[in-house]
C-alpha positions as CSV (number, residue, x, y, z in Angstrom):
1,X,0.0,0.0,0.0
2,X,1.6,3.3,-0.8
3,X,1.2,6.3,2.1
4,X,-0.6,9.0,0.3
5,X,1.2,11.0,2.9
6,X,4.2,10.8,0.7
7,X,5.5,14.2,-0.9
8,X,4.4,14.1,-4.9
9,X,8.2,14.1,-6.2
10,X,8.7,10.9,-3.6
11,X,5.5,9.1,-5.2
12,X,6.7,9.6,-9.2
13,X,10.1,8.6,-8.5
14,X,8.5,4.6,-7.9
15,X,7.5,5.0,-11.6
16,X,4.2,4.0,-10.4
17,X,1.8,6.7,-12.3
18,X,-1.9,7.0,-10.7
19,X,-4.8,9.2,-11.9
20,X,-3.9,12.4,-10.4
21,X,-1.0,12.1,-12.2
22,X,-1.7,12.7,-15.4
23,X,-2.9,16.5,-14.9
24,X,0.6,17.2,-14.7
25,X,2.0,18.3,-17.9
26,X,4.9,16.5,-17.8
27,X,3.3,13.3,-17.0
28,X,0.8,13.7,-20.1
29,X,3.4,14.4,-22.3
30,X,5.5,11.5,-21.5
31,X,2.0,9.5,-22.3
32,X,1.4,10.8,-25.5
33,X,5.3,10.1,-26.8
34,X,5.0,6.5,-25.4
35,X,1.6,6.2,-27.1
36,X,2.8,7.3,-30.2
37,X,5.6,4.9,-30.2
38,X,3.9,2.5,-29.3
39,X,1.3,3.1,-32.2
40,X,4.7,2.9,-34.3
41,X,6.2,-0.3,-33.4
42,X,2.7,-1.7,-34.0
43,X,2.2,-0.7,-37.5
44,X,5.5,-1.4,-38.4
45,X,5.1,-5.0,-36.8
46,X,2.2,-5.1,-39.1
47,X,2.3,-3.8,-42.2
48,X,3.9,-6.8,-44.0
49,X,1.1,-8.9,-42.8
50,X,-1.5,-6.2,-44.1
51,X,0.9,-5.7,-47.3
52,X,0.2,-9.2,-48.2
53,X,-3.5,-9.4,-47.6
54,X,-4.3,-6.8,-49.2
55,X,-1.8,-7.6,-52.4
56,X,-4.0,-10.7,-52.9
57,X,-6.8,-8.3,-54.1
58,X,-4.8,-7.0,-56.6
59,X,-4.0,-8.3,-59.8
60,X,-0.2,-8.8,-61.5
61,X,-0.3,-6.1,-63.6
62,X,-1.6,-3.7,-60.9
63,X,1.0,-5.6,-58.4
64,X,3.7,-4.5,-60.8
65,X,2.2,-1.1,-61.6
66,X,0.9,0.2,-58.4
67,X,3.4,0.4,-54.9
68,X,0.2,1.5,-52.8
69,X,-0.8,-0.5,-50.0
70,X,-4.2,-0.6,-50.4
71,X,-5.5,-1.8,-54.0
72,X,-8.5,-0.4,-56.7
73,X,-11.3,-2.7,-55.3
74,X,-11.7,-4.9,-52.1
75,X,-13.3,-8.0,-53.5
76,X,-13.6,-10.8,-51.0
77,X,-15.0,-12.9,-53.8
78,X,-11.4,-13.0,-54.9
79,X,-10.1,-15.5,-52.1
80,X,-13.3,-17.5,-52.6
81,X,-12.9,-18.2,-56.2
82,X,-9.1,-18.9,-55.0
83,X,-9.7,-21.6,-52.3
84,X,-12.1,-23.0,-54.7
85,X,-10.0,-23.5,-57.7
86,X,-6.6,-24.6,-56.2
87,X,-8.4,-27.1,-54.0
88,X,-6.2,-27.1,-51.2
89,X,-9.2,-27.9,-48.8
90,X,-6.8,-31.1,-48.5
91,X,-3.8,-30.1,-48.0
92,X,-5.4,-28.0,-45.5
93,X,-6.6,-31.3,-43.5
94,X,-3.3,-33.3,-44.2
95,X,-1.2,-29.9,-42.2
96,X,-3.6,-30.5,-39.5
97,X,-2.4,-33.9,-38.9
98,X,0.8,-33.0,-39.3
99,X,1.0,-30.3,-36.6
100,X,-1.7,-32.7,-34.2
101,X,1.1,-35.5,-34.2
102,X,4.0,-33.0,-34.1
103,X,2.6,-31.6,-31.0
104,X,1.8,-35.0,-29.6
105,X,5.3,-36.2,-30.1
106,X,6.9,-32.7,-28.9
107,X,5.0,-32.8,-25.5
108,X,5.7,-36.1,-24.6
109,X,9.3,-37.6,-25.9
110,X,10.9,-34.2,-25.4
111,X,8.8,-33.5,-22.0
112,X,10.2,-37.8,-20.7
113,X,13.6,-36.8,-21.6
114,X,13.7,-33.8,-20.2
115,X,11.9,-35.7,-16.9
116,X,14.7,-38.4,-17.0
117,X,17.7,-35.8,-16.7
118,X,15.8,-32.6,-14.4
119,X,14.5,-35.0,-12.0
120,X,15.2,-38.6,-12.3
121,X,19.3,-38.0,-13.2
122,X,20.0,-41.2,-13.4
123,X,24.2,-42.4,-14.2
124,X,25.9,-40.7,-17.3
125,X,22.6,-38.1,-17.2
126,X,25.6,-35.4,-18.0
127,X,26.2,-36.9,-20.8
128,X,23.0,-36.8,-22.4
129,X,22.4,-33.2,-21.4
130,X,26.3,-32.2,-23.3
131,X,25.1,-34.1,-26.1
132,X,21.8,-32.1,-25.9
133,X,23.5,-29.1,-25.8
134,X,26.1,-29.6,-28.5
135,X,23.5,-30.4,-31.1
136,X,21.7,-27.2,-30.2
137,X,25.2,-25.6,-32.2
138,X,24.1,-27.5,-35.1
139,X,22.3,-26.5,-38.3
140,X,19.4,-28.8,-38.4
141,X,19.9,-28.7,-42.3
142,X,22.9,-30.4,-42.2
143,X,20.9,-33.9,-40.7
144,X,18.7,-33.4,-43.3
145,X,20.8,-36.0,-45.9
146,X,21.4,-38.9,-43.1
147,X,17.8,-38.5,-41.7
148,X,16.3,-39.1,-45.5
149,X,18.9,-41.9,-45.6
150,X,17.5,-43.4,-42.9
151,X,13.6,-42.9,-43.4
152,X,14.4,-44.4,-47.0
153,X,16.3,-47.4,-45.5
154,X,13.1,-47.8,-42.8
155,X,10.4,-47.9,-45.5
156,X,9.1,-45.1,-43.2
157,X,8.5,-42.3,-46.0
158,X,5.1,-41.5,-48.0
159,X,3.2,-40.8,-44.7
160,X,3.5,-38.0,-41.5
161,X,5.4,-41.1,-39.0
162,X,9.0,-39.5,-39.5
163,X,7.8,-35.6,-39.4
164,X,6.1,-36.5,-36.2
165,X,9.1,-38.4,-34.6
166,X,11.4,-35.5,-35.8
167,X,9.4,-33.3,-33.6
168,X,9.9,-35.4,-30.9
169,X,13.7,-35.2,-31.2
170,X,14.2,-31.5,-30.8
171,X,17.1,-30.5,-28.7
172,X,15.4,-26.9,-28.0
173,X,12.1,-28.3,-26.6
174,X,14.2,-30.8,-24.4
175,X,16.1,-27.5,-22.8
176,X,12.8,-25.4,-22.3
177,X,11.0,-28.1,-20.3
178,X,14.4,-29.1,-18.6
179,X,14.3,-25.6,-17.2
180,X,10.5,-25.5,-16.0
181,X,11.4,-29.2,-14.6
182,X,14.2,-27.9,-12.7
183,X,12.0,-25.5,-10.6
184,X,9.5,-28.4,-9.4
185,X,10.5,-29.2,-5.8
186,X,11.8,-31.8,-4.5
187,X,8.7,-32.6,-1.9
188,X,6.4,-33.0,-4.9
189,X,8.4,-35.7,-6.4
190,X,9.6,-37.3,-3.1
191,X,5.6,-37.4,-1.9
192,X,4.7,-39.2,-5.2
193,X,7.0,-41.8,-4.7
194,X,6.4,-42.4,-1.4
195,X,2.5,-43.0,-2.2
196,X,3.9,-46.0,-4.4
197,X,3.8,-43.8,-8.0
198,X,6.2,-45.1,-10.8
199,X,8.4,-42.5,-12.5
200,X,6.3,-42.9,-15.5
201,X,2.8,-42.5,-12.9
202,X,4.7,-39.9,-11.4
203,X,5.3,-37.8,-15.1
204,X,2.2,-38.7,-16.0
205,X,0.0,-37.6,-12.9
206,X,1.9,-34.9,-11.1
207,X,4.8,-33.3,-13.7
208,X,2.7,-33.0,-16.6
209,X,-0.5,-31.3,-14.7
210,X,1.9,-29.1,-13.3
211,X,3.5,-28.4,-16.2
212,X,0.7,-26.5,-18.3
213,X,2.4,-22.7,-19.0
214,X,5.5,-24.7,-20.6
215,X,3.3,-26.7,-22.4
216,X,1.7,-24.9,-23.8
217,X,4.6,-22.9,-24.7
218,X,5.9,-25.7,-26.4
219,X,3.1,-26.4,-28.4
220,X,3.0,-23.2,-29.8
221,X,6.2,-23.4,-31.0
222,X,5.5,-26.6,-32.2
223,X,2.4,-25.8,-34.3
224,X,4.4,-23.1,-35.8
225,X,7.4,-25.5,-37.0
226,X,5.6,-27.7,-38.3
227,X,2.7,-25.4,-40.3
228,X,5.6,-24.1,-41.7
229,X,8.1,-26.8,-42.6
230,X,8.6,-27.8,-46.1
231,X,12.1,-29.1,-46.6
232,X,11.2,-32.3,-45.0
233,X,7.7,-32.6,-45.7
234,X,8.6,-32.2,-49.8
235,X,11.2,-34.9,-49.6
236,X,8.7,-37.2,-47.9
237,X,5.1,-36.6,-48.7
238,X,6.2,-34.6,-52.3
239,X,3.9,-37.2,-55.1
240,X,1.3,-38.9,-52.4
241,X,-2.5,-37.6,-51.3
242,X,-0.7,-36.7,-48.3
243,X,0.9,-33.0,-49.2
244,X,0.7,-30.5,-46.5
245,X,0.2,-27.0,-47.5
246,X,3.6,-25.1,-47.8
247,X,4.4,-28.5,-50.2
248,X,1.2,-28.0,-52.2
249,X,2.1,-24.3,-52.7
250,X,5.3,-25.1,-54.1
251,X,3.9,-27.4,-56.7
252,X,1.4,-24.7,-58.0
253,X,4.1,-22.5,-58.4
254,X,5.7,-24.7,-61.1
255,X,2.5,-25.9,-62.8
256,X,1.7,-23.2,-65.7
257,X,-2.0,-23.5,-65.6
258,X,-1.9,-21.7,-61.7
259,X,-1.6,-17.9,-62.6
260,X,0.3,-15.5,-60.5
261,X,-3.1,-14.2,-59.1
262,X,-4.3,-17.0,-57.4
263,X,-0.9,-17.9,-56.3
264,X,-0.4,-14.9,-53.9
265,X,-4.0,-15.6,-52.3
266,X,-2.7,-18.9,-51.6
267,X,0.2,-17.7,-49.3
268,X,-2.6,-15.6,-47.6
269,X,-4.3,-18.8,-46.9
270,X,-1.4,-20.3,-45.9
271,X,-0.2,-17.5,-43.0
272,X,-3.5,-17.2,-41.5
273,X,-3.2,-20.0,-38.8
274,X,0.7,-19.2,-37.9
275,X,-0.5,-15.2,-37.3
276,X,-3.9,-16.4,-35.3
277,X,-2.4,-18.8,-32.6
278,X,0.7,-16.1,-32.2
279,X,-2.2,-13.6,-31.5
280,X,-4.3,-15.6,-29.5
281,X,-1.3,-17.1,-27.6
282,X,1.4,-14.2,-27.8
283,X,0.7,-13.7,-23.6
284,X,2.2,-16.8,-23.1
285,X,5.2,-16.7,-25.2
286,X,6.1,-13.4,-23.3
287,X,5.5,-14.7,-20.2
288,X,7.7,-17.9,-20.8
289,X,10.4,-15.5,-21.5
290,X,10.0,-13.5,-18.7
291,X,10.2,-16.4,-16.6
292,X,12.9,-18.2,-18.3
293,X,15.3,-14.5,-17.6
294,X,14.2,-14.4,-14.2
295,X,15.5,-18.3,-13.6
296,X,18.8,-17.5,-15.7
């Protein structure tokens, strides 16, 4: 509670700013500036997005022509027409299973191996976590050739099985639940065990429930990569009923009989889910980092 018997000068120098604050000149002026900036960051954080919606209403020749942001006429029928003659209702429904078992796999092999060496630690636990950390220093482009190998050599290809097992396997996941796992305390885990829970009981009815905010962070994360993906995706699913959306995009833009026009309404289509679940769950993302600095 703050002593309203404070001087004025004492009360401002908290950075706190109440009500009666703002009839001070000074105070309303700092407002406004921050406001304005504020306003700034935000429109330039969106003005690609709106730069590419809006360039789907345009044609090629007025693409070319005209740099202007918003185009000649705003017809929605546009997009309709689009999603109705590139037919990528499909490919729609095959990225959906592909993110579903991506997150799957993410949550629970990353969020078990992560269990095994925050809380479990069993012998030569070190030497999983250097290994964990040394392939965080690796481009994940150059396991791209042995990892085809392999899916080729283990009949595994022509369906989502390896995409989702690749998401399990992710080095960066492993080190963001290690660090929520290495908060938990001991009591919790000790008072599991001692009402006869197995470790896997124990992950499965006390970490996991506990373990919601970095789930969820996760997940997000793992939506995103895998919406996304296409250098894996093409060299597995590329030819088969199975082709996800940034793999089905590619394809129309080497098949003649897809103009240019239709082409730039399908990218729309395919950034709408990334930009809604980074609105919807942006909260959470900051609020994982601010946690993760405050543990650091």
């Amino acid at each position: 509670m703050w002593d309203l018997n404070k001087p004025r000068k004492a009360i401002l120098r908290t950075g706190v700013i109440r009500d009666f604050d703002t009839h001070a000149i000074g105070v309303k002026t700092g407002l406004v500036i921050i406001y304005i900036v504020c306003a700034l960051i935000a429109f330039v954080s969106l003005f690609p997005i709106l730069w590419v919606f809006f360039a789907g209403f345009k044609s090629l020749q007025e693409f070319v022509s005209s740099p202007t942001l918003l185009p000649q006429a705003l017809d929605l029928s546009q997009y309709t027409n689009t999603w109705s003659q590139l037919k990528i209702y499909n490919n729609y429904l095959n990225s959906v299973y592909h993110v579903a078992g991506s997150v799957v796999c993410a949550l629970v092999f990353n969020g078990l191996l992560a269990y095994g060496l925050a809380i479990l630690k069993p012998k030569g636990y070190k030497i999983v976590s250097s290994l964990v950390m040394f392939s965080l220093l690796m481009p994940a482009t150059i396991s791209i050739v042995p990892l085809f190998i392999n899916i080729q050599n283990l009949h595994m290809g022509r369906f989502f099985t390896p995409l989702w097992l690749a998401s399990g396997a992710s080095a960066f996941y492993v080190v963001l639940f290690r660090q929520f796992f290495e908060s938990f305390p001991g009591s919790i885990i000790e008072a599991s065990r001692i009402d006869g829970c197995t470790s896997l009981q124990t992950f499965r009815r006390i970490v996991l429930p506990l373990s919601k905010p970095i789930c969820v962070v996760v997940a997000i994360y793992a939506v995103n990569g895998a919406w996304s993906d296409f250098l894996l995706p093409y060299l597995v699913l590329d030819g088969t009923v199975w082709e996800t959306v940034m793999v089905r995009l590619y394809s129309f833009s080497s098949q003649q009989t897809v103009n240019a026009d239709d082409l730039m309404r399908a990218v729309v289509f395919a950034m709408i889910p990334p930009i809604l679940l980074f609105f919807l769950f942006q909260k959470k993302l900051t609020e994982n980092v601010v946690v993760s600095g405050i543990k650091g």
